[in-house]
BALOBA-1460 file (C-alpha; in Angstrom, 3 decimals):
// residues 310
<rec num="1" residu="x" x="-28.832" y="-48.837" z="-37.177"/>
<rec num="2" residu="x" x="-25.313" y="-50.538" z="-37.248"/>
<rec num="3" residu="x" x="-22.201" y="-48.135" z="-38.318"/>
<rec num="4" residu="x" x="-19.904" y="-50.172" z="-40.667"/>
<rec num="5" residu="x" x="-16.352" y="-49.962" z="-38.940"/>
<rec num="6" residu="x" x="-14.692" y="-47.517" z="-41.008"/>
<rec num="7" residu="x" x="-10.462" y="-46.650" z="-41.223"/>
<rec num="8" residu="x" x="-9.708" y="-43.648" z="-39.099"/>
<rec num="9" residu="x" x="-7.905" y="-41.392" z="-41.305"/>
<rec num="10" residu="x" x="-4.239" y="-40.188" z="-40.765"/>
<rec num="11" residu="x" x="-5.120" y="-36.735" z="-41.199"/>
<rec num="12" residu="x" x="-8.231" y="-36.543" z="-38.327"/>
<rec num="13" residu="x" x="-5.845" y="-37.999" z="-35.843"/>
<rec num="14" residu="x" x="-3.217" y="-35.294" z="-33.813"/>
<rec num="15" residu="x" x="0.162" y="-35.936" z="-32.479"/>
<rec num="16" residu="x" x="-0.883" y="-35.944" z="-29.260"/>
<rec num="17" residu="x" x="-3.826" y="-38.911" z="-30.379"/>
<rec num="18" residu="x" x="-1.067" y="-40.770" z="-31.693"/>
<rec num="19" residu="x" x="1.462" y="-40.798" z="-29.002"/>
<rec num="20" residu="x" x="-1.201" y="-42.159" z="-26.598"/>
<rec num="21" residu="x" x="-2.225" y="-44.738" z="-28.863"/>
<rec num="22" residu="x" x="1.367" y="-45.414" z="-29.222"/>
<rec num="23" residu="x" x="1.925" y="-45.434" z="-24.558"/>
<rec num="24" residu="x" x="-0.729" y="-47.948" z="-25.100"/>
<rec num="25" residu="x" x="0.937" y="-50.176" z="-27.425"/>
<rec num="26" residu="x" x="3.924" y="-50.026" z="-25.163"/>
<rec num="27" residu="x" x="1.634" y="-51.328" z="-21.877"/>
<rec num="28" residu="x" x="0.297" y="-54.224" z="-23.790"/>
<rec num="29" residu="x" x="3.818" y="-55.071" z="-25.055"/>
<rec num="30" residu="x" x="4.820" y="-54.820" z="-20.946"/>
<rec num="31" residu="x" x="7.773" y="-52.300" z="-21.759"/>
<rec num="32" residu="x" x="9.319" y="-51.994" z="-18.514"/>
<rec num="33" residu="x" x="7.894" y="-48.721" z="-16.427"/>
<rec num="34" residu="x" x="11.364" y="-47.199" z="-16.426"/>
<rec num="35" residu="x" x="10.791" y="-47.177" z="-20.585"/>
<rec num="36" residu="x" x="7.401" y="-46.046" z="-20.736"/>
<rec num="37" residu="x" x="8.544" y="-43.164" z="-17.637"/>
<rec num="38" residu="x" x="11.629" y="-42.156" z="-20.217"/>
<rec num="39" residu="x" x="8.763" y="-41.827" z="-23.471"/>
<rec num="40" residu="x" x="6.995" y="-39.353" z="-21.186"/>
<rec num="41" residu="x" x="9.826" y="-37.652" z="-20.324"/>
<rec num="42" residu="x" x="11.458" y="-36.599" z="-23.546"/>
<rec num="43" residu="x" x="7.936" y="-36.331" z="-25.251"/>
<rec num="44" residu="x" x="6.679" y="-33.321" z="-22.963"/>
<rec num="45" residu="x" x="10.202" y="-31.852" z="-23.902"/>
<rec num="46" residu="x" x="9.070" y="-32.088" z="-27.559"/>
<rec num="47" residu="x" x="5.578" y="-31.136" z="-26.843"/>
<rec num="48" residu="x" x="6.930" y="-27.733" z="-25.291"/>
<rec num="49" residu="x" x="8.684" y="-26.689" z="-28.415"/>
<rec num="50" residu="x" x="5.816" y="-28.266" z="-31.236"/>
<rec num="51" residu="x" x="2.355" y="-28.154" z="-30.828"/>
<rec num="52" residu="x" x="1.351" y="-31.791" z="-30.265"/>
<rec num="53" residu="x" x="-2.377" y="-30.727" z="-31.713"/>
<rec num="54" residu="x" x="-1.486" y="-30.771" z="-35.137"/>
<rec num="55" residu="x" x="-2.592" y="-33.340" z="-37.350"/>
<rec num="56" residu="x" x="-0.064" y="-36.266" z="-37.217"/>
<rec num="57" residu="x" x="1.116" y="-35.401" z="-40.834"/>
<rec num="58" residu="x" x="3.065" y="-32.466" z="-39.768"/>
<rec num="59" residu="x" x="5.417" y="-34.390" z="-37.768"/>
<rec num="60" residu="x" x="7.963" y="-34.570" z="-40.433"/>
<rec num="61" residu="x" x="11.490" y="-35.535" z="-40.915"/>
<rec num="62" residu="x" x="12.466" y="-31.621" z="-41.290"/>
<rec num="63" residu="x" x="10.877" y="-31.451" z="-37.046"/>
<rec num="64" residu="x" x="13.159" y="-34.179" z="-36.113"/>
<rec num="65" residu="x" x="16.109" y="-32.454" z="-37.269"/>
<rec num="66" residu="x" x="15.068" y="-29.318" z="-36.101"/>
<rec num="67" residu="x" x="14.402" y="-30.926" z="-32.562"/>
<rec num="68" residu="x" x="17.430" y="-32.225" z="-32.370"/>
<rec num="69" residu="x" x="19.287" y="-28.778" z="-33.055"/>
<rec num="70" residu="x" x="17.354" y="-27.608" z="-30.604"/>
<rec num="71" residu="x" x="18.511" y="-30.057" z="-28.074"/>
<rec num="72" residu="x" x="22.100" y="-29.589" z="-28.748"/>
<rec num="73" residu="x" x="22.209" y="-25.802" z="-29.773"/>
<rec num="74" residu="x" x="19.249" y="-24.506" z="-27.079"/>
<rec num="75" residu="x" x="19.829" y="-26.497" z="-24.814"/>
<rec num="76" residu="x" x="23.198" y="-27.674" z="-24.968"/>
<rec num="77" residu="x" x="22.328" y="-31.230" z="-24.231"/>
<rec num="78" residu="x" x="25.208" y="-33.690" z="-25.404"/>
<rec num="79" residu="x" x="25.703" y="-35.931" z="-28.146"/>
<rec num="80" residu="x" x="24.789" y="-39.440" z="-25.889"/>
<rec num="81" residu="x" x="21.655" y="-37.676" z="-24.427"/>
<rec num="82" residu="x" x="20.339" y="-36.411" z="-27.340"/>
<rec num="83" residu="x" x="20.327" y="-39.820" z="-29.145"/>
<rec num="84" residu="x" x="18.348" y="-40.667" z="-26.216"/>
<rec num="85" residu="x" x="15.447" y="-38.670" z="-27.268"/>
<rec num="86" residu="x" x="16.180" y="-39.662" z="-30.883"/>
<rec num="87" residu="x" x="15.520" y="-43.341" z="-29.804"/>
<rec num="88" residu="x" x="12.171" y="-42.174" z="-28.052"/>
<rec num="89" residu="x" x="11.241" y="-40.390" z="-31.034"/>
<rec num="90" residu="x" x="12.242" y="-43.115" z="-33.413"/>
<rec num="91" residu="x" x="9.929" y="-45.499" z="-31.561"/>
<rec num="92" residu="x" x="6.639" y="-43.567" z="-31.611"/>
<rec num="93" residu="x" x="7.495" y="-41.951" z="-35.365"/>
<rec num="94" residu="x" x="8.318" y="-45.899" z="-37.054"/>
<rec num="95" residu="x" x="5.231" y="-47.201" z="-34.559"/>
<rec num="96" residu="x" x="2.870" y="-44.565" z="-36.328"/>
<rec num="97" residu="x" x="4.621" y="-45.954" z="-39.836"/>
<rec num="98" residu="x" x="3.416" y="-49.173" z="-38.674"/>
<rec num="99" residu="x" x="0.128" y="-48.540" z="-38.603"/>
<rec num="100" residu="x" x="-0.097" y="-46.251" z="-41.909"/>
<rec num="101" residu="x" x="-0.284" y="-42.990" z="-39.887"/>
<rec num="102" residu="x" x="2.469" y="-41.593" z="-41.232"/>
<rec num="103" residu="x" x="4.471" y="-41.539" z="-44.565"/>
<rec num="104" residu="x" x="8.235" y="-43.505" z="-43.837"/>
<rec num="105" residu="x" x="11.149" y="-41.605" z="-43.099"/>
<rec num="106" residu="x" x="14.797" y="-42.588" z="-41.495"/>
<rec num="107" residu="x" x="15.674" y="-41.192" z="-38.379"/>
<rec num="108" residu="x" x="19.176" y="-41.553" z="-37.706"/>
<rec num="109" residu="x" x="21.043" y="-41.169" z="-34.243"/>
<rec num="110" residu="x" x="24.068" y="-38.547" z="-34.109"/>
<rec num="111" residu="x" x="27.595" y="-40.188" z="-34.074"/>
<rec num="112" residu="x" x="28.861" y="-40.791" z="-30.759"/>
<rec num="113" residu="x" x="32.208" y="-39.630" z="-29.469"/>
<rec num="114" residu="x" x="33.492" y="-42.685" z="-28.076"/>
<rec num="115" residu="x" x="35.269" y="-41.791" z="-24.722"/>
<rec num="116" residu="x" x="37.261" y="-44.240" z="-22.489"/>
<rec num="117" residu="x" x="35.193" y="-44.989" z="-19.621"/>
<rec num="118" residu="x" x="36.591" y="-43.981" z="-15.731"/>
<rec num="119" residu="x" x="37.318" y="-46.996" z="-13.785"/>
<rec num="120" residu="x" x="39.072" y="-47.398" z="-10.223"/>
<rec num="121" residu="x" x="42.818" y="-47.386" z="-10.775"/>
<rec num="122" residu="x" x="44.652" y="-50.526" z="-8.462"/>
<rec num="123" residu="x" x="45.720" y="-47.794" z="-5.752"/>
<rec num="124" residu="x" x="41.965" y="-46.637" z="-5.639"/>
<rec num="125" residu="x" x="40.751" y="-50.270" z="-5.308"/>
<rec num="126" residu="x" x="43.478" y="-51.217" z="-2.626"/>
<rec num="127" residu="x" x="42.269" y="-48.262" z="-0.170"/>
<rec num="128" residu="x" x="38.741" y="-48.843" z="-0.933"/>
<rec num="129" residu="x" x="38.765" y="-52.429" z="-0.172"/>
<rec num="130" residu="x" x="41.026" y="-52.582" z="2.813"/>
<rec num="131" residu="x" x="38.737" y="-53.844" z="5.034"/>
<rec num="132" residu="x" x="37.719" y="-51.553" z="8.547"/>
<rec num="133" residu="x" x="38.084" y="-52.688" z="11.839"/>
<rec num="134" residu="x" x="34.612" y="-54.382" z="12.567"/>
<rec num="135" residu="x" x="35.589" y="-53.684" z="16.278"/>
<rec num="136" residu="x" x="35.098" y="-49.836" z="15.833"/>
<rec num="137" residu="x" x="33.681" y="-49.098" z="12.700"/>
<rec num="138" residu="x" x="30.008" y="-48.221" z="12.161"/>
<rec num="139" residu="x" x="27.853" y="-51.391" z="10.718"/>
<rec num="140" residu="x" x="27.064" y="-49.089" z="7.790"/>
<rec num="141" residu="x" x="30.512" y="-48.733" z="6.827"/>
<rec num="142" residu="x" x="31.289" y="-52.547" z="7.080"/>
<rec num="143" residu="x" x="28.208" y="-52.751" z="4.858"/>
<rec num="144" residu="x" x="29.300" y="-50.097" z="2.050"/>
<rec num="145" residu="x" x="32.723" y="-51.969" z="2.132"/>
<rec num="146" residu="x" x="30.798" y="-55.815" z="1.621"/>
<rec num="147" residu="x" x="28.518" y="-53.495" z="-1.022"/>
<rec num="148" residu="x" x="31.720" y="-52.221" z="-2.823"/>
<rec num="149" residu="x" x="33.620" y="-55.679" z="-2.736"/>
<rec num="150" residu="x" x="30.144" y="-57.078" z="-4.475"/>
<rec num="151" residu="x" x="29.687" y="-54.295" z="-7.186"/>
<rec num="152" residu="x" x="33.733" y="-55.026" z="-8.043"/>
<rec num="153" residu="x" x="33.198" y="-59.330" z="-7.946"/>
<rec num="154" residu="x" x="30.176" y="-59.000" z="-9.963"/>
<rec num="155" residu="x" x="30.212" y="-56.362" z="-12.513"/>
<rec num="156" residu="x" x="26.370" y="-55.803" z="-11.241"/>
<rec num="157" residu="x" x="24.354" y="-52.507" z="-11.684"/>
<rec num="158" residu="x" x="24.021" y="-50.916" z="-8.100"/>
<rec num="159" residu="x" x="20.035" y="-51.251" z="-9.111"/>
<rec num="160" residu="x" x="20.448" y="-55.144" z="-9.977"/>
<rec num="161" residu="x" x="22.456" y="-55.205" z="-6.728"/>
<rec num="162" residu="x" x="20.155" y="-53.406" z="-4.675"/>
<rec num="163" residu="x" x="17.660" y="-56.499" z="-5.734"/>
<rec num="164" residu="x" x="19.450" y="-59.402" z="-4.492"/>
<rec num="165" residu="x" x="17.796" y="-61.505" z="-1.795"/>
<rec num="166" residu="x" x="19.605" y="-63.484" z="0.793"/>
<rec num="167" residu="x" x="18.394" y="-66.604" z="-0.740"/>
<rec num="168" residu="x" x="19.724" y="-65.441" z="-4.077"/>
<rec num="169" residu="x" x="23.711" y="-65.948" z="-2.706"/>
<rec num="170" residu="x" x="23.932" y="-69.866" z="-3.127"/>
<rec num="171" residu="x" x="27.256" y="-70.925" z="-1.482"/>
<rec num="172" residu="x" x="27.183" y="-74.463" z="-2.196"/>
<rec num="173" residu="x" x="26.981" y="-73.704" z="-5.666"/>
<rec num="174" residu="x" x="29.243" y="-70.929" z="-6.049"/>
<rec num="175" residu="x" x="26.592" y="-68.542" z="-7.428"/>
<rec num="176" residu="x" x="23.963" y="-65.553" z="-7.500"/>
<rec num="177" residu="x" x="20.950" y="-65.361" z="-8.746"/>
<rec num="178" residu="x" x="19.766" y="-62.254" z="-10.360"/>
<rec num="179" residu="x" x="16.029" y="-61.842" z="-10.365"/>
<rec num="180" residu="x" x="15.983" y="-57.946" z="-11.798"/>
<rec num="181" residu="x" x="17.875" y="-57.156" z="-14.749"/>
<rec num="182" residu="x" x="17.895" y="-54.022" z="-17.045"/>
<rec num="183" residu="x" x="16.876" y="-56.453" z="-20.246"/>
<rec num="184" residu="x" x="14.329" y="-58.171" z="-17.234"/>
<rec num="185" residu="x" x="15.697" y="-61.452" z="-17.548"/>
<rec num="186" residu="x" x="16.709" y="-63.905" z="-14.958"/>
<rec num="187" residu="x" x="20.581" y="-64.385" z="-14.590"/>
<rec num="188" residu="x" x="22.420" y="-66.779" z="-12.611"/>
<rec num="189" residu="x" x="26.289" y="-65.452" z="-12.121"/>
<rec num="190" residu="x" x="29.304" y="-66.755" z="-10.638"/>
<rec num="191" residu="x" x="30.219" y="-66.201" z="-6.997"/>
<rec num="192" residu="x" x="34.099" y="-66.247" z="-6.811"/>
<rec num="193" residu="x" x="35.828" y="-67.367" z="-3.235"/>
<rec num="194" residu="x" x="37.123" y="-63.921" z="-2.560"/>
<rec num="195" residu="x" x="33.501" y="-62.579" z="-2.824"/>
<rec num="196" residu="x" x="31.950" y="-65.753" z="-1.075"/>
<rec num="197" residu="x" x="34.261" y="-65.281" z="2.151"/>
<rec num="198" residu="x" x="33.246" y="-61.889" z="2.163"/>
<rec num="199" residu="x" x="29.576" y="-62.143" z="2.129"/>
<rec num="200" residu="x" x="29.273" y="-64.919" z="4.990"/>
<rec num="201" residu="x" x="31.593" y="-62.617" z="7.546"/>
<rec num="202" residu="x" x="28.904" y="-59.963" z="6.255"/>
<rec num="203" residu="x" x="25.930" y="-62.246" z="6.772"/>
<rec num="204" residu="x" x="27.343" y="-63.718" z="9.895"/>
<rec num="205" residu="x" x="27.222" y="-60.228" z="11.184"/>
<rec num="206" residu="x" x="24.097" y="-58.830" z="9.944"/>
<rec num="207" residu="x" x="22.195" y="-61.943" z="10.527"/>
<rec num="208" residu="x" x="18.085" y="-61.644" z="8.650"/>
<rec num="209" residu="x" x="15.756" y="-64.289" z="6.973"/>
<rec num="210" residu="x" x="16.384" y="-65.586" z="3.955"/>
<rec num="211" residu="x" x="13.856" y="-63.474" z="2.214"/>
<rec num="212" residu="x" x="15.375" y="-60.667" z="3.305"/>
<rec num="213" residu="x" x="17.644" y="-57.987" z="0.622"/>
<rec num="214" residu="x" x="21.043" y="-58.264" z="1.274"/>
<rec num="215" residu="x" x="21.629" y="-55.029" z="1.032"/>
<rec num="216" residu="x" x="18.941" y="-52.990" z="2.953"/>
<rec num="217" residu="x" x="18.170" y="-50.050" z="4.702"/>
<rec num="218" residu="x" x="18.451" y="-49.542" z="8.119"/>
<rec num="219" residu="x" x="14.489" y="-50.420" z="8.563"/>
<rec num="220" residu="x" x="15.736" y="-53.970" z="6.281"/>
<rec num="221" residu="x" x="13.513" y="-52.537" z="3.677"/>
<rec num="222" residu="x" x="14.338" y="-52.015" z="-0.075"/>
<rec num="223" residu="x" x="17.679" y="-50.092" z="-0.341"/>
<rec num="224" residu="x" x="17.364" y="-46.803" z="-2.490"/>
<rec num="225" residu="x" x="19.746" y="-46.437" z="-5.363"/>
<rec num="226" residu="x" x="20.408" y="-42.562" z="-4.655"/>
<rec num="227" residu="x" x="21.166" y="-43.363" z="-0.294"/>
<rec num="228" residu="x" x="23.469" y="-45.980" z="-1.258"/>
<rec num="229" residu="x" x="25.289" y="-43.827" z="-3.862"/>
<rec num="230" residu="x" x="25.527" y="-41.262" z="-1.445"/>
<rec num="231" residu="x" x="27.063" y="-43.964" z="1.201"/>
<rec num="232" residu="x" x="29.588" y="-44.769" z="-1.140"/>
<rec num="233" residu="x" x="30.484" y="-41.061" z="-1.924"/>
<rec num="234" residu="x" x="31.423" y="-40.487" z="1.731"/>
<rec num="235" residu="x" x="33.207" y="-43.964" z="2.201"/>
<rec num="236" residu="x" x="35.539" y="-43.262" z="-0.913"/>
<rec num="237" residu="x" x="36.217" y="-39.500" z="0.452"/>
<rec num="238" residu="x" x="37.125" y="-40.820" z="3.727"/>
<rec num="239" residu="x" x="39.952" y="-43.243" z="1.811"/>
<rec num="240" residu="x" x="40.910" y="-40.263" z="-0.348"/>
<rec num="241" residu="x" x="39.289" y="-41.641" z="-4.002"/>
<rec num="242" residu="x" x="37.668" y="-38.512" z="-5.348"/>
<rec num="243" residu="x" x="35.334" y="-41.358" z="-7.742"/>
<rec num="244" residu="x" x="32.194" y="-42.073" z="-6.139"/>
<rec num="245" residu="x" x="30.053" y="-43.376" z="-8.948"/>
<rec num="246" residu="x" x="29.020" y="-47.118" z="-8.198"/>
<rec num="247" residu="x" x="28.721" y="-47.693" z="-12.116"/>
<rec num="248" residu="x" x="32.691" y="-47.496" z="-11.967"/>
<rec num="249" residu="x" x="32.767" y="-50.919" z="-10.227"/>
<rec num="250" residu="x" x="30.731" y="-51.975" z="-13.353"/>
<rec num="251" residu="x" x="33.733" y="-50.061" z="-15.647"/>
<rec num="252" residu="x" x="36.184" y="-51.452" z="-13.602"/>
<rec num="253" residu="x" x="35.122" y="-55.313" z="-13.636"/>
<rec num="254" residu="x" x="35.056" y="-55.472" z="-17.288"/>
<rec num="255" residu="x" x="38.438" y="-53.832" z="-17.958"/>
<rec num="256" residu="x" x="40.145" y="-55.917" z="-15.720"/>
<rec num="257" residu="x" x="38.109" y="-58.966" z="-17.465"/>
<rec num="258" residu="x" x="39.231" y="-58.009" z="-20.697"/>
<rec num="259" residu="x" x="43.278" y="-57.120" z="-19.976"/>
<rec num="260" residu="x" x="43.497" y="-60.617" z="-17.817"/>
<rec num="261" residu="x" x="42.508" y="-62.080" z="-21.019"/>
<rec num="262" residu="x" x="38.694" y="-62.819" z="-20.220"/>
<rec num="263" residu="x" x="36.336" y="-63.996" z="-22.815"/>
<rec num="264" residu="x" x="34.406" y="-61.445" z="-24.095"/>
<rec num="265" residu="x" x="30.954" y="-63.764" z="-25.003"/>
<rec num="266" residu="x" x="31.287" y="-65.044" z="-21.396"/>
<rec num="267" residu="x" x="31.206" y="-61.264" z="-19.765"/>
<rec num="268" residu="x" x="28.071" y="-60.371" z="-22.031"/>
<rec num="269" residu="x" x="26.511" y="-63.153" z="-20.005"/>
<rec num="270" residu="x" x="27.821" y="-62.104" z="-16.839"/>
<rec num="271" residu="x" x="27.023" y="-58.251" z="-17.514"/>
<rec num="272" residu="x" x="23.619" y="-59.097" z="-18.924"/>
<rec num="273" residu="x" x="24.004" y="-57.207" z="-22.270"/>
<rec num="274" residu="x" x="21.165" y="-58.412" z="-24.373"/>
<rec num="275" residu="x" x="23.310" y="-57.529" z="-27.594"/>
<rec num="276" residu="x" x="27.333" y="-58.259" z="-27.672"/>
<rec num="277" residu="x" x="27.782" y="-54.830" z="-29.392"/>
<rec num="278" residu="x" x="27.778" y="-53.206" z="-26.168"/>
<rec num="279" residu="x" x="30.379" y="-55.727" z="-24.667"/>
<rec num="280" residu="x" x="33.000" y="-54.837" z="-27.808"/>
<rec num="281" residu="x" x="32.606" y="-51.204" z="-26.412"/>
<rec num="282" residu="x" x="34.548" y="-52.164" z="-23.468"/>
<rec num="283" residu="x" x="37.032" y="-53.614" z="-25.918"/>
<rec num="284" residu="x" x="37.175" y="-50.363" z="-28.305"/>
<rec num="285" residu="x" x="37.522" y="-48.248" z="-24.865"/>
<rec num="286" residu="x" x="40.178" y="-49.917" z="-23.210"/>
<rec num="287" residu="x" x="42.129" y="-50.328" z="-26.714"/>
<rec num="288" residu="x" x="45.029" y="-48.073" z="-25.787"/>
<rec num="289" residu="x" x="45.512" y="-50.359" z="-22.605"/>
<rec num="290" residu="x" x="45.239" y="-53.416" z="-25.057"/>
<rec num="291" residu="x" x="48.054" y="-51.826" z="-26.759"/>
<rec num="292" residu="x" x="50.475" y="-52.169" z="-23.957"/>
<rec num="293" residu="x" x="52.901" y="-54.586" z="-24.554"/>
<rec num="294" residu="x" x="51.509" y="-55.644" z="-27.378"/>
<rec num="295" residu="x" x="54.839" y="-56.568" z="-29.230"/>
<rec num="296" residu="x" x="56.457" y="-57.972" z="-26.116"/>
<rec num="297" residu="x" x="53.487" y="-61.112" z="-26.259"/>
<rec num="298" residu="x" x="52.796" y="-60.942" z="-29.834"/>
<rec num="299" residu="x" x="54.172" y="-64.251" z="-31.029"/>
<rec num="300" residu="x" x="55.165" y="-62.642" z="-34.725"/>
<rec num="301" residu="x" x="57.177" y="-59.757" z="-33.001"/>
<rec num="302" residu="x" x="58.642" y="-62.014" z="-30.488"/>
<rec num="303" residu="x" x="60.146" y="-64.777" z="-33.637"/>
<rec num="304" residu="x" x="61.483" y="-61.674" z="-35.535"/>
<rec num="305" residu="x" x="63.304" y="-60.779" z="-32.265"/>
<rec num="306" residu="x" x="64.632" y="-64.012" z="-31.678"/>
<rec num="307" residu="x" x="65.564" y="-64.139" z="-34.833"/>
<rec num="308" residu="x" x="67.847" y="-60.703" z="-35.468"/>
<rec num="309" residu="x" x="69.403" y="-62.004" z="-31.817"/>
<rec num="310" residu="x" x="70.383" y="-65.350" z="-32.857"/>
């Protein structure tokens, strides 16, 4: 005998039912690994404080908020984390409100402290990129100073950089092709003269197929994100910059952008934000820099001046 297909209930159907129902969802929507790996992550952090066998109806707005003191109080995790689980938790709770599992409720992220972001100062940057004597320096030194000079010219994630073919440098047309991306899109970037001159000495030197990563291991394989970060901590100590993080260069590239007067739509596209509210961060951070000589260029402080002189 046929069974009519029937609604499956809110109430038969546990936390833990619905979050895998919800993992699913995210494969067939071809969320990025890194995403699905972050769900996981802060889910079995929630799952060790509530019991995740309870009918899906107990997952309230009262055991958000009491998660989230329990992030920041227990465990002490800050503000920009925390909103990090929020989002995780937003997406599976307004998912399950989706599909009628669960009665609608806001969950709100915590406001953000806005802090200026570290970049290279112009001292940093002048011993970092004065370039080593290729007749006695180590090849993987020459390489971390190419791989710095890069991450500054492009603005590029060390990940995003890490991806970067041969092929992908185009000389003749003065640009790079970006095959990975965080938002998974395609980009095609400038390559500016300075960087172009750079990377042919480099290639002329290291020599590989066009299919090969620029920036490899020693086997030419795949270059790891934490080795190279770890290359670059040692080359900055040896030139006396205490900064190691390669997500500076990233900082650093858009401040300088924005100061020399830089359109800010035109660095979304070249820093891949999918949404320009990110960008105007970099504006926000660097205000107090903004603020510098403000008067001296503003054209209604300058005419005032004039005018009191005349």
């Amino acid at each position: 005998m046929k069974q009519k297909i029937q609604m499956n209930p809110s109430s038969d159907r546990s936390i833990e039912e619905a979050y895998q129902l919800f993992i699913k969802k995210a494969k067939v929507r071809n969320l990025s690994e890194k995403t699905i790996q972050t769900y996981n992550n802060h889910y079995k952090i929630f799952s060790e404080v509530y019991d995740t066998s309870l009918p899906l109806t107990e997952l309230t707005e009262e055991v958000i908020d009491n998660f989230t003191l329990y992030l920041r109080e227990k465990r002490e995790i800050g503000e920009v984390t925390v909103n990090s689980y929020l989002r995780t938790m937003r997406a599976f709770c307004y998912y399950c409100m989706e599909c009628g599992y669960l009665k609608k409720f806001n969950i709100k992220l915590l406001k953000e402290t806005r802090k200026i972001k570290e970049t290279y100062t112009s001292a940093e940057l002048e011993r970092l990129l004065a370039k080593p004597n290729i007749n006695s320096c180590t090849f993987t030194e020459f390489k971390i100073w190419v791989f710095e000079n890069y991450l500054l010219g492009t603005g590029n994630r060390i990940s995003t950089a890490l991806d970067v073919h041969i092929s992908d440098i185009r000389f003749d047309e003065s640009a790079i092709i970006l095959r990975k991306v965080k938002n998974r899109k395609q980009q095609i970037i400038p390559l500016s003269n300075a960087l172009a001159s750079v990377l042919e000495e480099y290639l002329e030197i290291r020599g590989g197929a066009e299919e090969d990563y620029l920036f490899c291991n020693i086997y030419g394989e795949h270059g790891n994100v934490r080795t190279f970060q770890d290359l670059i901590k040692k080359y900055n100590e040896k030139r006396n910059v205490e900064k190691s993080s390669a997500h500076l260069f990233r900082h650093t590239f858009a401040k300088n952008w924005i100061l020399a007067g830089g359109d800010i739509f035109r660095l979304q596209k070249i820093l891949g934000h999918s949404d320009l509210t990110v960008t105007k961060q970099y504006v926000q951070m660097f205000g107090q820099d903004l603020q510098m000589d403000f008067e001296k260029f503003n054209p209604l402080d300058r005419m005032k001046k004039n005018k009191i002189e005349m």
